[in-house]
mmCIF file as gemmi writes it, N, C-alpha and C atoms, coordinates in Angstrom:
data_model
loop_
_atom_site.group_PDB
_atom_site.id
_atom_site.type_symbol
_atom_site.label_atom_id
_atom_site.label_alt_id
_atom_site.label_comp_id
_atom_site.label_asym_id
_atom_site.label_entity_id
_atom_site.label_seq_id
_atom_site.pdbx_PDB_ins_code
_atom_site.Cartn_x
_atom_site.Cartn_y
_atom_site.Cartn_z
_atom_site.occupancy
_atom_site.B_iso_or_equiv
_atom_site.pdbx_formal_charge
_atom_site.auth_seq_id
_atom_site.auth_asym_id
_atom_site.pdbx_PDB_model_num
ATOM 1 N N . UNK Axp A 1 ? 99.425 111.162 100.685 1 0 ? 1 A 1
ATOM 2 C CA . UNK Axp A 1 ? 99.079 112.286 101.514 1 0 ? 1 A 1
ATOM 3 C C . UNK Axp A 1 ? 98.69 113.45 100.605 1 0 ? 1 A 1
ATOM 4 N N . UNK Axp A 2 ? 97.808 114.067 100.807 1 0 ? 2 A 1
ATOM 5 C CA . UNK Axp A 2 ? 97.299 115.705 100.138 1 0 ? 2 A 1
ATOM 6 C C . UNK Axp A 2 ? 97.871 116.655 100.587 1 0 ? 2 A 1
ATOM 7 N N . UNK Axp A 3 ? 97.853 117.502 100.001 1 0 ? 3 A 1
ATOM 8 C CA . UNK Axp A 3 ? 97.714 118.67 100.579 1 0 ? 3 A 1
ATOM 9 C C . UNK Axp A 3 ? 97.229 119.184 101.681 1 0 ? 3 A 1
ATOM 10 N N . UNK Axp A 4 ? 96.185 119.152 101.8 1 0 ? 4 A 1
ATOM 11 C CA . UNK Axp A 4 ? 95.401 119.001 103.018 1 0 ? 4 A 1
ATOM 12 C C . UNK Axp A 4 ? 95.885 118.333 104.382 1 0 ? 4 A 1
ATOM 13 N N . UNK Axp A 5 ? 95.949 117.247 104.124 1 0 ? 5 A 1
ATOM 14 C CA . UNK Axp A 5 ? 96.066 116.484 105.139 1 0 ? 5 A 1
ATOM 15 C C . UNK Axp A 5 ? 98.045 116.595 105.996 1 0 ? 5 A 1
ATOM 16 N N . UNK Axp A 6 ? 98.571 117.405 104.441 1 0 ? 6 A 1
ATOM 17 C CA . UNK Axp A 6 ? 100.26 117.955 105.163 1 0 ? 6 A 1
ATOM 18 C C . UNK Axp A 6 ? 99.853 119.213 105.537 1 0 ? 6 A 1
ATOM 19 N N . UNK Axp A 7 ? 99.147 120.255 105.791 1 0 ? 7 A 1
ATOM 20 C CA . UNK Axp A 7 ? 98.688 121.277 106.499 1 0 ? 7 A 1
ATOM 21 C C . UNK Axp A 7 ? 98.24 121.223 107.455 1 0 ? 7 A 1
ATOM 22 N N . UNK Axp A 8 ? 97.399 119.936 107.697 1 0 ? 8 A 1
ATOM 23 C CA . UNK Axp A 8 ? 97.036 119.377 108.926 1 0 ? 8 A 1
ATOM 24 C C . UNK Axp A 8 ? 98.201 119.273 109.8 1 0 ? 8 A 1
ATOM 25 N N . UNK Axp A 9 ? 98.929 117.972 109.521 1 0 ? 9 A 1
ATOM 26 C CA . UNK Axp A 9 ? 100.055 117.804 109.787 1 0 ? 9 A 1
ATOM 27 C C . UNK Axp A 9 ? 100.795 118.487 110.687 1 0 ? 9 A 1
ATOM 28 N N . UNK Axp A 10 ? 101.535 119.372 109.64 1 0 ? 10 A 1
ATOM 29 C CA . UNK Axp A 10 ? 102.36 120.725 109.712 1 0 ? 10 A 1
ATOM 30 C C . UNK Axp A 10 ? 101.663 121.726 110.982 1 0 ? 10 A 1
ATOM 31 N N . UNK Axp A 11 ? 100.702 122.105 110.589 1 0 ? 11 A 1
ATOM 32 C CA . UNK Axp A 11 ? 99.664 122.611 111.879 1 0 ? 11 A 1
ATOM 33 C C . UNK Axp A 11 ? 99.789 122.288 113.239 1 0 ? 11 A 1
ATOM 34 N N . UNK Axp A 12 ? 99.766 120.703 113.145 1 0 ? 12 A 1
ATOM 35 C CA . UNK Axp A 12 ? 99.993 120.136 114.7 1 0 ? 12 A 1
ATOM 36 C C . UNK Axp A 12 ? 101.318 120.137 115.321 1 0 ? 12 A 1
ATOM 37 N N . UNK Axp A 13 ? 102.059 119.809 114.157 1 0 ? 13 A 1
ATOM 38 C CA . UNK Axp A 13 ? 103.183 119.374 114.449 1 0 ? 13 A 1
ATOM 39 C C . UNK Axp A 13 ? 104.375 120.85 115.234 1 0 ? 13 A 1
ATOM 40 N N . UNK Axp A 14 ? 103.59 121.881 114.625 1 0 ? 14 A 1
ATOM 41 C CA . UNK Axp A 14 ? 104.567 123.234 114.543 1 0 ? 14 A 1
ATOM 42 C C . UNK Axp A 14 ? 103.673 123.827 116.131 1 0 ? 14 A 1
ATOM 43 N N . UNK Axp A 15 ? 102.323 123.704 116.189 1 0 ? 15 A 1
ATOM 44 C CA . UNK Axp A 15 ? 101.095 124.633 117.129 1 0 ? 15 A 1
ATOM 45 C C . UNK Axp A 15 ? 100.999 126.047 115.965 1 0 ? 15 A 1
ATOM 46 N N . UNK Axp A 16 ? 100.902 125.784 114.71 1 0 ? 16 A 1
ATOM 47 C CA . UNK Axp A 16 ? 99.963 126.88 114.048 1 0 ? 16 A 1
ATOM 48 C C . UNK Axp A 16 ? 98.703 126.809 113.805 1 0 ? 16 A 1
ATOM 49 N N . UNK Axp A 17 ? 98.027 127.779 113.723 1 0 ? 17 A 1
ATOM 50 C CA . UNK Axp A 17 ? 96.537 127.533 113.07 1 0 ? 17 A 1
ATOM 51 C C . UNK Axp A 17 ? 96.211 126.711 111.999 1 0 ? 17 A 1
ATOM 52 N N . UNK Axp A 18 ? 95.249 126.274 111.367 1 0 ? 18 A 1
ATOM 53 C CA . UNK Axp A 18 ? 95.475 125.604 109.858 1 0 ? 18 A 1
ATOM 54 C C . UNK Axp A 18 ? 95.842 126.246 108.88 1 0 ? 18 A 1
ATOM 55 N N . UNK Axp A 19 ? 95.057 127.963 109.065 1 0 ? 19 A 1
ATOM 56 C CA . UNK Axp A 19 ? 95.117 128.9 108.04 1 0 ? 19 A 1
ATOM 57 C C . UNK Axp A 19 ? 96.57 129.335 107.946 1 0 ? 19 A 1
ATOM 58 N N . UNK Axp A 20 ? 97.511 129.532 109.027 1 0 ? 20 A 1
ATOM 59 C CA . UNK Axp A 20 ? 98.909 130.057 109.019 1 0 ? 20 A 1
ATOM 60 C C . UNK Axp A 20 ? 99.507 128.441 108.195 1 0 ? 20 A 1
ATOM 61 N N . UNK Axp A 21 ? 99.09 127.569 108.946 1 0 ? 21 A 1
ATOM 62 C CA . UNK Axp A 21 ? 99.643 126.358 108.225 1 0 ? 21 A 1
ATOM 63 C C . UNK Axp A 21 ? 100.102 126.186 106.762 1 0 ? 21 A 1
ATOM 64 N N . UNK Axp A 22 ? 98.674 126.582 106.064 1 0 ? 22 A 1
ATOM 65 C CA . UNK Axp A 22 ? 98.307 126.68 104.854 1 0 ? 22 A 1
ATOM 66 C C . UNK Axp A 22 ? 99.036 127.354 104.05 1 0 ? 22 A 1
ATOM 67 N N . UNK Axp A 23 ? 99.038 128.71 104.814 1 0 ? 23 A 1
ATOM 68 C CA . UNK Axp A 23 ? 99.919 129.792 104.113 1 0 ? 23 A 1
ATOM 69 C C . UNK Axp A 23 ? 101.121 129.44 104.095 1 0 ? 23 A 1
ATOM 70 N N . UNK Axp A 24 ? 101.729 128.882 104.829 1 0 ? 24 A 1
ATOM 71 C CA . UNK Axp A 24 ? 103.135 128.177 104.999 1 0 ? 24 A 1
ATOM 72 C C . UNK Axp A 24 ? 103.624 127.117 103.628 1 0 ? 24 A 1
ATOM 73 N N . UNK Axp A 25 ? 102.381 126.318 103.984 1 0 ? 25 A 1
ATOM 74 C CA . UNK Axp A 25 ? 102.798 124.9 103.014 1 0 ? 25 A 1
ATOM 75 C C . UNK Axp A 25 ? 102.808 125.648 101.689 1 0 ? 25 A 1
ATOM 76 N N . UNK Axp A 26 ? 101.92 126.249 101.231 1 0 ? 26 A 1
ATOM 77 C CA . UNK Axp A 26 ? 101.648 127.395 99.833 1 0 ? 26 A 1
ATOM 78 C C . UNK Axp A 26 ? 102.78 128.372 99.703 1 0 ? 26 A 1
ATOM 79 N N . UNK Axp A 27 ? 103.363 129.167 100.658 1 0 ? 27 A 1
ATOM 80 C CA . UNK Axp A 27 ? 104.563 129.917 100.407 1 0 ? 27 A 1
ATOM 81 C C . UNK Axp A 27 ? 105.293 128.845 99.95 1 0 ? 27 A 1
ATOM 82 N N . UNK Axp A 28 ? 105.952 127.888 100.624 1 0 ? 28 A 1
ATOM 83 C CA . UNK Axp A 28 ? 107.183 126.69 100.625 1 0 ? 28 A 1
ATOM 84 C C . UNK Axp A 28 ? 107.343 126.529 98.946 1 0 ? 28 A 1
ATOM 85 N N . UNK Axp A 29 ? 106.165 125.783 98.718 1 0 ? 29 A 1
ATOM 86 C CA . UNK Axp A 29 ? 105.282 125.618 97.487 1 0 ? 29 A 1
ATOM 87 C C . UNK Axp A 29 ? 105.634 126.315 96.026 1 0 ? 29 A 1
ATOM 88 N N . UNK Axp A 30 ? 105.14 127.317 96.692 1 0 ? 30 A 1
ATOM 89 C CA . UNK Axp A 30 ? 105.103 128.626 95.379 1 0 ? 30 A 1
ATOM 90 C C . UNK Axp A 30 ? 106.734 129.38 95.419 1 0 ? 30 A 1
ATOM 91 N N . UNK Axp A 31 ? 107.38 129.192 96.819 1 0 ? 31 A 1
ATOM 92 C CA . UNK Axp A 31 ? 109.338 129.618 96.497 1 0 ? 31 A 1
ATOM 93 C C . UNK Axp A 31 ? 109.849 128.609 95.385 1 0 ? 31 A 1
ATOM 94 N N . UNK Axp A 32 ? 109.296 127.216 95.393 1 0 ? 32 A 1
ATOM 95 C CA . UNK Axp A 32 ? 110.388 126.086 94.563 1 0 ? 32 A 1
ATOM 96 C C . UNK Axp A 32 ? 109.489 126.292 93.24 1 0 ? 32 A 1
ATOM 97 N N . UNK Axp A 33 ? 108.728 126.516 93.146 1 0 ? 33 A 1
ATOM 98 C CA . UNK Axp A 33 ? 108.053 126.989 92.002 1 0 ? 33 A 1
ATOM 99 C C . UNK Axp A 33 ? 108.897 127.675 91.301 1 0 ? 33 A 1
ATOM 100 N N . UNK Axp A 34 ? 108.767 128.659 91.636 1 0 ? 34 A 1
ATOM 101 C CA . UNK Axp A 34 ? 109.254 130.446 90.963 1 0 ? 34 A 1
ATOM 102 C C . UNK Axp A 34 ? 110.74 130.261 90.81 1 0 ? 34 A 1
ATOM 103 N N . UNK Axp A 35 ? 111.227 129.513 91.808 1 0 ? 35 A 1
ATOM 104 C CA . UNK Axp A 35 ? 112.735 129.095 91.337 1 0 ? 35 A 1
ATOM 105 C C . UNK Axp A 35 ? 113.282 128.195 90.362 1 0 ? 35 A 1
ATOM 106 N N . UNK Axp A 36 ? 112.077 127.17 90.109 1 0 ? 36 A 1
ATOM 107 C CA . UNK Axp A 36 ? 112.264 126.317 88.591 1 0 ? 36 A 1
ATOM 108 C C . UNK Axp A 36 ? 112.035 127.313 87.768 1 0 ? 36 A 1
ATOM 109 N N . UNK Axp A 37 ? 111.289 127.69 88.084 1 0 ? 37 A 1
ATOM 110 C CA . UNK Axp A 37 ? 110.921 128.648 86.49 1 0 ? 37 A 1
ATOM 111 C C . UNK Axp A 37 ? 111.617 129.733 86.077 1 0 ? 37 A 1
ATOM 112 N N . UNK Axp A 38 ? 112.421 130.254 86.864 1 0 ? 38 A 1
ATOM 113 C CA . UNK Axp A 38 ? 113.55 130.701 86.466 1 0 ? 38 A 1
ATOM 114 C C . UNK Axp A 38 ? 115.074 129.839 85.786 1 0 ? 38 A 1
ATOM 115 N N . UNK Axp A 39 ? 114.667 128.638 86.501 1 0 ? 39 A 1
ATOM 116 C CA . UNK Axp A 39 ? 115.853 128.24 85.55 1 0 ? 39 A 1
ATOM 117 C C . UNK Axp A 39 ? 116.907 127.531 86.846 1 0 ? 39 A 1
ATOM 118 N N . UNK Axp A 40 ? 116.518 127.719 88.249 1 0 ? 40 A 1
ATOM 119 C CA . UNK Axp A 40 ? 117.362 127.63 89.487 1 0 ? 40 A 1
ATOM 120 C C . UNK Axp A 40 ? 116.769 126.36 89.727 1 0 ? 40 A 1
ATOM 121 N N . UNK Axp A 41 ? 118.35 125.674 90.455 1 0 ? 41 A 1
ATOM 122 C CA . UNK Axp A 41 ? 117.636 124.196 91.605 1 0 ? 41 A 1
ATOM 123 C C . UNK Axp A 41 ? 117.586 124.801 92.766 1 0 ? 41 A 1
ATOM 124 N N . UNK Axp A 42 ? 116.821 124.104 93.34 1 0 ? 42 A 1
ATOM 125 C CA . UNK Axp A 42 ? 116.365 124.008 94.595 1 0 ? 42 A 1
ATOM 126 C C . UNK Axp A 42 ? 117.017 123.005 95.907 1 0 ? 42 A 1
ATOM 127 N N . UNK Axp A 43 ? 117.386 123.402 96.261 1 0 ? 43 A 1
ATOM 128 C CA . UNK Axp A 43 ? 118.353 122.024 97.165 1 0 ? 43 A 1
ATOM 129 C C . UNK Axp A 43 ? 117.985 122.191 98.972 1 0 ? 43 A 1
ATOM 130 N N . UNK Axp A 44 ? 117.501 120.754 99.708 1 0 ? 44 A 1
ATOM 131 C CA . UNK Axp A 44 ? 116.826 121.083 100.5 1 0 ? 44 A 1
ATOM 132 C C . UNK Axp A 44 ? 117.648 119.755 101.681 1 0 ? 44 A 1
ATOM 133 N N . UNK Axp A 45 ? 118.541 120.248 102.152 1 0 ? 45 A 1
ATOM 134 C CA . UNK Axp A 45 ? 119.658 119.51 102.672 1 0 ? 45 A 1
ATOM 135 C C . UNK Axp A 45 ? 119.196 118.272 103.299 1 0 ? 45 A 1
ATOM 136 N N . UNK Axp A 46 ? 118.985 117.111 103.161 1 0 ? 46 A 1
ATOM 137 C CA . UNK Axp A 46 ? 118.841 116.431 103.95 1 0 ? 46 A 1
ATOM 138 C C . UNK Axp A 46 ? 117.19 115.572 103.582 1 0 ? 46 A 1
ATOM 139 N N . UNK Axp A 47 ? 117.14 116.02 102.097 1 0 ? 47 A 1
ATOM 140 C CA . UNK Axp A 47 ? 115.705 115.528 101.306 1 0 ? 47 A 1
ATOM 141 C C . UNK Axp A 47 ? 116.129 115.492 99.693 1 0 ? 47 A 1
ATOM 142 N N . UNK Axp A 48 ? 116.482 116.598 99.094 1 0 ? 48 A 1
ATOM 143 C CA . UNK Axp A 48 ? 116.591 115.969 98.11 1 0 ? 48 A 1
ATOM 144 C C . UNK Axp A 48 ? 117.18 117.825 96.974 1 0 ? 48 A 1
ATOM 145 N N . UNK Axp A 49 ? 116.934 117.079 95.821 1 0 ? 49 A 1
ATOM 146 C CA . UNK Axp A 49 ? 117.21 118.96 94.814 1 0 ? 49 A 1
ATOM 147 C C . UNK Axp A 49 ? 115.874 118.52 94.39 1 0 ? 49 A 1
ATOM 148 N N . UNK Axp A 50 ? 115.238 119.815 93.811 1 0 ? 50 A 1
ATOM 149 C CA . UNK Axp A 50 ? 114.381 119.81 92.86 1 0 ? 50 A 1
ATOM 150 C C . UNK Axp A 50 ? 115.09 120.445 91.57 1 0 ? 50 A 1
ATOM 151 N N . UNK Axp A 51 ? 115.651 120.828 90.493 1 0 ? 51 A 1
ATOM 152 C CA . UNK Axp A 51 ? 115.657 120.781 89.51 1 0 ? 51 A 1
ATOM 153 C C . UNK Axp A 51 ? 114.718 120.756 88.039 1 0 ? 51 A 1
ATOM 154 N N . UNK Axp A 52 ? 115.337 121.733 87.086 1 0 ? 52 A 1
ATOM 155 C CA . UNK Axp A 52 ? 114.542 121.401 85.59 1 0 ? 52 A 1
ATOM 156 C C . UNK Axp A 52 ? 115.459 120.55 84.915 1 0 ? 52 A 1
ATOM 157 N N . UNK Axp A 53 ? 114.868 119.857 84.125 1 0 ? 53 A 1
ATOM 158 C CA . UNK Axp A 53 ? 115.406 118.408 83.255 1 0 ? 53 A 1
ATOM 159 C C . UNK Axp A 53 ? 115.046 118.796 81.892 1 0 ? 53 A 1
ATOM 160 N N . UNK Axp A 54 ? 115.992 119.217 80.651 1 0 ? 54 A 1
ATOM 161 C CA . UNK Axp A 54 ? 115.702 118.814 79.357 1 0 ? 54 A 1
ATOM 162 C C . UNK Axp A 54 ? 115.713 117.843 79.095 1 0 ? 54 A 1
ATOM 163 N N . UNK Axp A 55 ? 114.445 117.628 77.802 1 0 ? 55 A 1
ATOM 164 C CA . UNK Axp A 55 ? 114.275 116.815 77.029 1 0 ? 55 A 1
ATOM 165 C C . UNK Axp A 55 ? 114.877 116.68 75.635 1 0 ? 55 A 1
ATOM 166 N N . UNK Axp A 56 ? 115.078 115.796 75.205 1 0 ? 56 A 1
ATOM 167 C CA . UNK Axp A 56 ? 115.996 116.231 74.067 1 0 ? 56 A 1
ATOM 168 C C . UNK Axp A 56 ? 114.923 115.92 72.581 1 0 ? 56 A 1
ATOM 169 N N . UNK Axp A 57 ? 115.067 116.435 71.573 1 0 ? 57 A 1
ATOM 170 C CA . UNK Axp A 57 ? 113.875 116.2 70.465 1 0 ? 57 A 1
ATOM 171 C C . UNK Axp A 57 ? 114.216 114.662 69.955 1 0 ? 57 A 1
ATOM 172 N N . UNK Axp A 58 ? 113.438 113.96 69.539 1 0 ? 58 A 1
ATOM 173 C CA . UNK Axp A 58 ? 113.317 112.702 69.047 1 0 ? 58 A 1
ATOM 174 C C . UNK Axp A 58 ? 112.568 112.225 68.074 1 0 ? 58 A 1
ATOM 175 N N . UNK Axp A 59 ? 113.043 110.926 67.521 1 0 ? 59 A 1
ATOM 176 C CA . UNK Axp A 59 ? 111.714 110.751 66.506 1 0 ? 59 A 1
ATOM 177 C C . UNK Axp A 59 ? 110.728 109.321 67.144 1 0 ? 59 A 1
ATOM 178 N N . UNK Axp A 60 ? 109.678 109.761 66.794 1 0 ? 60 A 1
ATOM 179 C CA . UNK Axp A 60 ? 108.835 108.623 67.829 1 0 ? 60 A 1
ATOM 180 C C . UNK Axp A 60 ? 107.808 107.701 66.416 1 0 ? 60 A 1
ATOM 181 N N . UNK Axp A 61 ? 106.614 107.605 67.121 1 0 ? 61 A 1
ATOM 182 C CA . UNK Axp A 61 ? 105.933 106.73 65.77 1 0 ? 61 A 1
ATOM 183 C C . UNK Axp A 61 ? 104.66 107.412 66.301 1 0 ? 61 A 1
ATOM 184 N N . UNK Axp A 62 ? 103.931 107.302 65.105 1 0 ? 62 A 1
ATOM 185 C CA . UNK Axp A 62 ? 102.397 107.468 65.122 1 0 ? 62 A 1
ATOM 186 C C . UNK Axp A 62 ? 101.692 106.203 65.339 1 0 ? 62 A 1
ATOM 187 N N . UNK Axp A 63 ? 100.994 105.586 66.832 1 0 ? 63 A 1
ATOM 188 C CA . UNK Axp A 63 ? 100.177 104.603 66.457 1 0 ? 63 A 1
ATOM 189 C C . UNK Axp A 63 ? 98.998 104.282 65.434 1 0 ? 63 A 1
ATOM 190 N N . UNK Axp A 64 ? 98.875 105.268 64.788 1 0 ? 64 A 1
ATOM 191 C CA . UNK Axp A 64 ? 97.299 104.661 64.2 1 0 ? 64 A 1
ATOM 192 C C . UNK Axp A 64 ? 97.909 105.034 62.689 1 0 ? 64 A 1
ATOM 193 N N . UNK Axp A 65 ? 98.769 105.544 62.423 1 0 ? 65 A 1
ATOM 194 C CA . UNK Axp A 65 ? 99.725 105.474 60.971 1 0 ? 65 A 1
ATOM 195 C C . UNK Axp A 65 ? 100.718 104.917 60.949 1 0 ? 65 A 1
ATOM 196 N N . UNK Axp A 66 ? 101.745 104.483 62.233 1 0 ? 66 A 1
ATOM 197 C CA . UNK Axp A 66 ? 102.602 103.883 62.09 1 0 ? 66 A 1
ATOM 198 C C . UNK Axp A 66 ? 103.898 104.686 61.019 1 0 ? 66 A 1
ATOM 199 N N . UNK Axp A 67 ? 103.807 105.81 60.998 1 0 ? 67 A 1
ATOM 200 C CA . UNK Axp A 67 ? 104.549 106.87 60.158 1 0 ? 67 A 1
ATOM 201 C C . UNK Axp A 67 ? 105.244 107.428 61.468 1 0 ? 67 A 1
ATOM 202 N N . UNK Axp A 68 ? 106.82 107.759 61.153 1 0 ? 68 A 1
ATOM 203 C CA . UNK Axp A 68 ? 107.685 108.369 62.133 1 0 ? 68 A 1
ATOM 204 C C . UNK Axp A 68 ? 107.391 109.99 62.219 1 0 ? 68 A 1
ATOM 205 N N . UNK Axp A 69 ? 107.268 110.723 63.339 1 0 ? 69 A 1
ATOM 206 C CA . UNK Axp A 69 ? 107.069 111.872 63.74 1 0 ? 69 A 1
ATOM 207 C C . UNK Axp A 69 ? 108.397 112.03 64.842 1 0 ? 69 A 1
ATOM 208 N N . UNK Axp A 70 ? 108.111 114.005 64.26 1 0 ? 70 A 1
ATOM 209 C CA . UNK Axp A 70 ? 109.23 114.44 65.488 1 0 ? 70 A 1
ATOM 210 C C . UNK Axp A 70 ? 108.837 115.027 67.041 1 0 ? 70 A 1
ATOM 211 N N . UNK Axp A 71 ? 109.307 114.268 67.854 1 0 ? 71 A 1
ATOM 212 C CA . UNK Axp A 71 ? 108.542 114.946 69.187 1 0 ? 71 A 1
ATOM 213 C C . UNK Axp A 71 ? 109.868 116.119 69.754 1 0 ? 71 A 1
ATOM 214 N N . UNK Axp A 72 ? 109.078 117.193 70.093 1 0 ? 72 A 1
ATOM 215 C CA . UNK Axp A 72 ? 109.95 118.577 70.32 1 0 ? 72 A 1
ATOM 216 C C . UNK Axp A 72 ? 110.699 118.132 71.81 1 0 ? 72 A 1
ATOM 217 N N . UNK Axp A 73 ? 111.759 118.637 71.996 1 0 ? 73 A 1
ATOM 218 C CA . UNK Axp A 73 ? 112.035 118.368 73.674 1 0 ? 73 A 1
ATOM 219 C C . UNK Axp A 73 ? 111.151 119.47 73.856 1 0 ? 73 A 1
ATOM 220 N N . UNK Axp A 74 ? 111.595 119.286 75.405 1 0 ? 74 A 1
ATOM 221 C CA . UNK Axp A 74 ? 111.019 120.294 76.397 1 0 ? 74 A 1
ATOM 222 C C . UNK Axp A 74 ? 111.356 120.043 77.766 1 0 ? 74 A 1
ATOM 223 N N . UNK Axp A 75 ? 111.011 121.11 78.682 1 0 ? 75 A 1
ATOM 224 C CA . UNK Axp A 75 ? 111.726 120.844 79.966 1 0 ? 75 A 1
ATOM 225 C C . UNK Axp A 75 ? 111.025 120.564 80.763 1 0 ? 75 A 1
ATOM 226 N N . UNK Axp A 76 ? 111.11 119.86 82.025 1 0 ? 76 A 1
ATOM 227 C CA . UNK Axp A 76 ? 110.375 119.306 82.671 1 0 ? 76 A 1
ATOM 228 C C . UNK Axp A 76 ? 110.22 119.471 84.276 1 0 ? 76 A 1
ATOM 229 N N . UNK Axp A 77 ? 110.259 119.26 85.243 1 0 ? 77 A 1
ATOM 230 C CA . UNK Axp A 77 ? 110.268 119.523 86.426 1 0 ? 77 A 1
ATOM 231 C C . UNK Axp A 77 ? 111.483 117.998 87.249 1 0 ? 77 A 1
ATOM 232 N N . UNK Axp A 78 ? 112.329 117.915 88.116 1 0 ? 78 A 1
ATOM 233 C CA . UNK Axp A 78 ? 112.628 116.431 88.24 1 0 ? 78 A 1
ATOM 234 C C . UNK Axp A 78 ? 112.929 116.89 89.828 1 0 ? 78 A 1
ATOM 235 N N . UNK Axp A 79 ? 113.117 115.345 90.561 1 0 ? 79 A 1
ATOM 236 C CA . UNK Axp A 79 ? 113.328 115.647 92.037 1 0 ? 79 A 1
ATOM 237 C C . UNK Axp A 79 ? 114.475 114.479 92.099 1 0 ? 79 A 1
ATOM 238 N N . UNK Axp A 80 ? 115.47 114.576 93.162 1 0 ? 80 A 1
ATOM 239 C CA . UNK Axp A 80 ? 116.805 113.989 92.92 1 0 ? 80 A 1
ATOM 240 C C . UNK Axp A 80 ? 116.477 113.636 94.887 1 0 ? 80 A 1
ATOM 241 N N . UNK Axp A 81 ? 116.433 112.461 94.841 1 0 ? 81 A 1
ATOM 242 C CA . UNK Axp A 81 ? 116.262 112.496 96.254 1 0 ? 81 A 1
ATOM 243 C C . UNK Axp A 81 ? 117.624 112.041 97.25 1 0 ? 81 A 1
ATOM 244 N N . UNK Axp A 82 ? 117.826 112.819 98.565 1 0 ? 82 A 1
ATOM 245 C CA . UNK Axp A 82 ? 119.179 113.252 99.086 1 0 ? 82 A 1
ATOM 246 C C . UNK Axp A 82 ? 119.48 111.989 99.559 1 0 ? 82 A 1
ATOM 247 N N . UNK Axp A 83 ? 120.607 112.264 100.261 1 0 ? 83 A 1
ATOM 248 C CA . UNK Axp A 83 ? 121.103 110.386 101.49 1 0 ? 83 A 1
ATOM 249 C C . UNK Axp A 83 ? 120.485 110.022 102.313 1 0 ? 83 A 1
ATOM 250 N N . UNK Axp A 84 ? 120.428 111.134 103.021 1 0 ? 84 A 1
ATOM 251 C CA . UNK Axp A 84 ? 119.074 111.212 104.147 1 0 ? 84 A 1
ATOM 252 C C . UNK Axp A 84 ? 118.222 110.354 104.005 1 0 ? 84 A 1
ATOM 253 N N . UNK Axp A 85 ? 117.277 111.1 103.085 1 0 ? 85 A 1
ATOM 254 C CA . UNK Axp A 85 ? 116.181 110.479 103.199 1 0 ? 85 A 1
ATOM 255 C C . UNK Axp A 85 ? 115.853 108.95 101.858 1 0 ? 85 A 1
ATOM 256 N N . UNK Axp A 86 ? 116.91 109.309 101.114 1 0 ? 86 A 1
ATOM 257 C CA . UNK Axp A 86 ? 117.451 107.685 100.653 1 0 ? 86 A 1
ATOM 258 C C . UNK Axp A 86 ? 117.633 106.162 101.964 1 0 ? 86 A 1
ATOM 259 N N . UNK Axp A 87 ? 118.21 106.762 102.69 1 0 ? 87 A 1
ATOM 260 C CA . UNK Axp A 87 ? 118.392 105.775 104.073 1 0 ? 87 A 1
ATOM 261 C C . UNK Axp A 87 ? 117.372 105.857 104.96 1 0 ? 87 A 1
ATOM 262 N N . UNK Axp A 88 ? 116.58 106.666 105.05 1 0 ? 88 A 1
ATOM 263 C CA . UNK Axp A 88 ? 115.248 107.048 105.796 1 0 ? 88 A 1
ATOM 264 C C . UNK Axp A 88 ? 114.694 105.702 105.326 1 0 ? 88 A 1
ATOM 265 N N . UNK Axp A 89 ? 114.449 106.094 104.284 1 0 ? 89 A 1
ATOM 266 C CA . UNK Axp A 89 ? 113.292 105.052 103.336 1 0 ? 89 A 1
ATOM 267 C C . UNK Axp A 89 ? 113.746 103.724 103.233 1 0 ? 89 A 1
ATOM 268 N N . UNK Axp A 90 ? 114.933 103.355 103.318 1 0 ? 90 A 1
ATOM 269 C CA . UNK Axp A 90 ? 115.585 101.865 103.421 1 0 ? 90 A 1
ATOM 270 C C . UNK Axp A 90 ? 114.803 101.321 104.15 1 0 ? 90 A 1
């Protein structure tokens, strides 16, 4: 599913316009955003957390030298999905 086509969706499903739709799915969107990036989970009862995930630094290989390199961690974005919709999906 797109973007698009969950604005659609959402649109019918609620009786908003597409454009209020839009603005909706994009607010939703841009709150779990701004809250990873601060450093906050996101927890959405009955679906799942969104969460940031460190990476931890490692040593990996160079394919075309085959010489060990260090890869930096870094943090990542992760989604932890709830009971709900764990059993939904069963």
């Amino acid at each position: 599913m797109t973007k698009n086509e969950l604005v659609e969706r959402v649109a019918k499903k609620v009786g908003l316009t597409k454009k209020a739709a839009f603005e909706t799915v994009n607010a939703v969107f841009g709150n779990i955003r701004d809250a990873l990036a601060k450093g906050d989970k996101v927890v959405v009862s009955g679906f799942g957390t969104f969460k940031i995930r460190q990476r931890a630094t490692r040593t990996g290989r160079n394919p075309q030298t085959g010489s060990s390199i260090k890869i930096a961690g870094h943090k990542l974005p992760g989604f932890t999905a709830g009971k709900a919709l764990k059993r939904f999906i069963k």
